[in-house]
N, C-alpha and C positions, 0 to 999 in steps of 0.2 A: 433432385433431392436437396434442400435444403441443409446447412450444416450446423445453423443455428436452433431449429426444431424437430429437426429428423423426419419433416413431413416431406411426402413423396405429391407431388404435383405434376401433370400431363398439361401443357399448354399449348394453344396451336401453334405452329411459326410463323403466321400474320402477325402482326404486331410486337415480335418479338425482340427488335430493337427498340422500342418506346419500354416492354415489360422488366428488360433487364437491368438497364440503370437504375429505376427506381425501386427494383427488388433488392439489390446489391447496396443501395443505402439504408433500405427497410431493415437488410441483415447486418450491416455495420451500428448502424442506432441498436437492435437488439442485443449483439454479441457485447459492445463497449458496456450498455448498461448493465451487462449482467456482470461482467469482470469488476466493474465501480461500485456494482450494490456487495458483490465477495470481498471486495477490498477492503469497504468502509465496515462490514460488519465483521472483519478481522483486526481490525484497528484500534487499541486504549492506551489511554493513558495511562501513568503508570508515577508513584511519586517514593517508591523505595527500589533500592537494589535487590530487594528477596523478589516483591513484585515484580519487578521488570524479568530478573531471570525464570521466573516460574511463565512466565506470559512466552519471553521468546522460546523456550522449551516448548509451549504449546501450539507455537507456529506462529504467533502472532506478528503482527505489524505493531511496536511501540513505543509510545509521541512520547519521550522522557525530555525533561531537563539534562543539561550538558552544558561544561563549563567554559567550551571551546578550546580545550587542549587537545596537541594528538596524543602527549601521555596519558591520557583518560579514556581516548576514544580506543588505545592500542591494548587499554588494560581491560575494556570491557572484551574488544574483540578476543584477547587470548582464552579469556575465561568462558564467554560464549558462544565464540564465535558469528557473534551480532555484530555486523557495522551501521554504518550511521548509510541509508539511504539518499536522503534529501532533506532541505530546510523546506518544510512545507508551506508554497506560498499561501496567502490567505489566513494566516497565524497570526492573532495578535501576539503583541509582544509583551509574554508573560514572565517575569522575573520567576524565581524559586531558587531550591538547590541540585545541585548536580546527582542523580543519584546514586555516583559509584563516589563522589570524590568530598560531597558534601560542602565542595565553594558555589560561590554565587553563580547563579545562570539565567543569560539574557531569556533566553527561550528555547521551547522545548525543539528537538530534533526528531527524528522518524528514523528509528531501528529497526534490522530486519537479517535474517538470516540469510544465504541465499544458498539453495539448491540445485 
C-alpha cells in the first residue's frame, strides 16, 4: 500500500528489486511536490503589522520586511509568537520598511509559527 495515494497494489516478487527503487523515488517526487505546492500556497507577503499578524494567526507562512535587529525580531515573537524561519534563497533584494519597527529593510524575511 502505498502511503502517498492510499492505493493498494498486488505485485509479483519477480522483478521486485528493479520495482522498488523506482517506486520509492516515484513516491518521494509525489510526496515533496505536494508539501512544496501546501507550502507555497501558504505563503504572502505581507507590508503592514496589522497584515502580517492577521496572516500568522491564520497559519500562514510570511515573507515580511525586517530590519535586522534581534529587538525587533524579539518584539514580533513576544506578541505573536512568529519567528523568523529562514532568509529565503532565491529573493531578490528588495529594500522597504520593517513592519513592526518601520526602519529600513534590506529584504524581506520568512515568518512562521511553529507547532
Amino acid at each position: 500500500m502505498r502511503r502517498d495515494t492510499l492505493e493498494k497494489e498486488t505485485v509479483p516478487f519477480e522483478g521486485l528489486e528493479n520495482l522498488i527503487p523506482s517506486l520509492l523515488d516515484e513516491m518521494q517526487t509525489a510526496i515533496f511536490e505536494k508539501a512544496k505546492a501546501w507550502r507555497d500556497a501558504r505563503m504572502v507577503e505581507v507590508n503592514s503589522y496589522d497584515e502580517f499578524k492577521e496572516k500568522i494567526e491564520q497559519g500562514f507562512f510570511v515573507l515580511a520586511h525586517w530590519d535586522g535587529t534581534a529587538e525587533t525580531e524579539a518584539k514580533i515573537k513576544e506578541e505573536t509568537k512568529a519567528t523568523i524561519r529562514c532568509l529565503p534563497f532565491g529573493m531578490k533584494e528588495e529594500p522597504g520598511t520593517d513592519v513592526y519597527s518601520g526602519k529600513p529593510a534590506a529584504r524581506r524575511v520568512l515568518f512562521a509559527r511553529s507547532y
